[in-house]
C-alpha positions as semicolon CSV with decimal commas, in nm:
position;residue;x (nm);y (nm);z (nm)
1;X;0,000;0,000;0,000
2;X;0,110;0,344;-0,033
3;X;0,069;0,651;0,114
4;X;-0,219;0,784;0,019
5;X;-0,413;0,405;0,036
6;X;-0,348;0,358;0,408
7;X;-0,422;0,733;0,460
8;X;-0,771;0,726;0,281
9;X;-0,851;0,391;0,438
10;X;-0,785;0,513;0,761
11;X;-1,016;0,803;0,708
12;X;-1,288;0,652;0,604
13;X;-1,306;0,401;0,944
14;X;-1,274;0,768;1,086
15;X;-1,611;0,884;0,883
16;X;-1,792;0,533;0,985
17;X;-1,692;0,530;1,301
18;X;-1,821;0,925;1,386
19;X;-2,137;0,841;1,186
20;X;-2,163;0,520;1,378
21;X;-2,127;0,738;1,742
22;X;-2,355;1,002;1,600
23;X;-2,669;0,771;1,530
24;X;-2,595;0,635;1,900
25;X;-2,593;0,979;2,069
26;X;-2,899;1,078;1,842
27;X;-3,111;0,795;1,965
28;X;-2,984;0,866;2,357
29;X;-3,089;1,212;2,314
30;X;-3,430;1,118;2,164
31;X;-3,499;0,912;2,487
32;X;-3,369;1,163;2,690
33;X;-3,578;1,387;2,547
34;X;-3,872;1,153;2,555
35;X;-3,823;1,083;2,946
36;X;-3,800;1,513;3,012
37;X;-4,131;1,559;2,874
38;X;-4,285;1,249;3,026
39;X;-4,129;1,389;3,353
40;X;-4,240;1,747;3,290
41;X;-4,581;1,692;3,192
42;X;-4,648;1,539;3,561
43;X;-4,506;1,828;3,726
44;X;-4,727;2,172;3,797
45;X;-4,652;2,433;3,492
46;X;-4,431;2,670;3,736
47;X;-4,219;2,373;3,814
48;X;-4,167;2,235;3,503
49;X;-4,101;2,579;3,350
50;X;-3,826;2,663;3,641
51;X;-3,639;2,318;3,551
52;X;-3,669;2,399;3,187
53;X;-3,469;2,742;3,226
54;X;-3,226;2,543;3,469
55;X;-3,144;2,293;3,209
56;X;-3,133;2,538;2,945
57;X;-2,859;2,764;3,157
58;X;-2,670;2,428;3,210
59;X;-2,713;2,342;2,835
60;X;-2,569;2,712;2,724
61;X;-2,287;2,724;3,031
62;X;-2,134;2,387;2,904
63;X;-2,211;2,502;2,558
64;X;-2,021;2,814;2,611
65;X;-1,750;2,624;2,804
66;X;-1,692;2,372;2,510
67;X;-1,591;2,662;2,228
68;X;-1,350;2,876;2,377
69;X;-1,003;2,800;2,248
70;X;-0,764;2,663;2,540
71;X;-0,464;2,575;2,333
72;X;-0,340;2,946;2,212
73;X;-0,355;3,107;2,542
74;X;-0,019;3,171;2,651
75;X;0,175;2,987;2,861
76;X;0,325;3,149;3,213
């Protein structure tokens, strides 16, 4: 094999293998989702509405968290 064969083959069991993860987190967070509501619907509407904004705050913190760029701050 050359180069560019073991490079390519290597990528694509990169590609299946993300794919494959993907459809596996999409299906958790369906079911997540599913259990939430199911959850929420049982609660009174002021309670369900207060956990709602808490989740979302944890949702945008981590989200937030996640994107800022570690690596190039400098080093002391």
């Amino acid at each position: 094999m050359t180069g560019y064969e073991t490079t390519y083959t290597i990528y694509c069991y990169s590609v299946y293998q993300m794919t494959k993860e993907k459809l596996t987190l999409d299906k958790a967070l369906k079911r997540t989702a599913e259990i939430l509501l199911t959850h929420f619907r049982s609660l009174p509407p002021e309670e369900a509405k207060a956990m709602r904004e808490e989740i979302h705050a944890l949702a945008v913190r981590s989200s937030l968290s996640a994107n800022r760029v570690k690596s190039s701050r400098p080093v002391r």
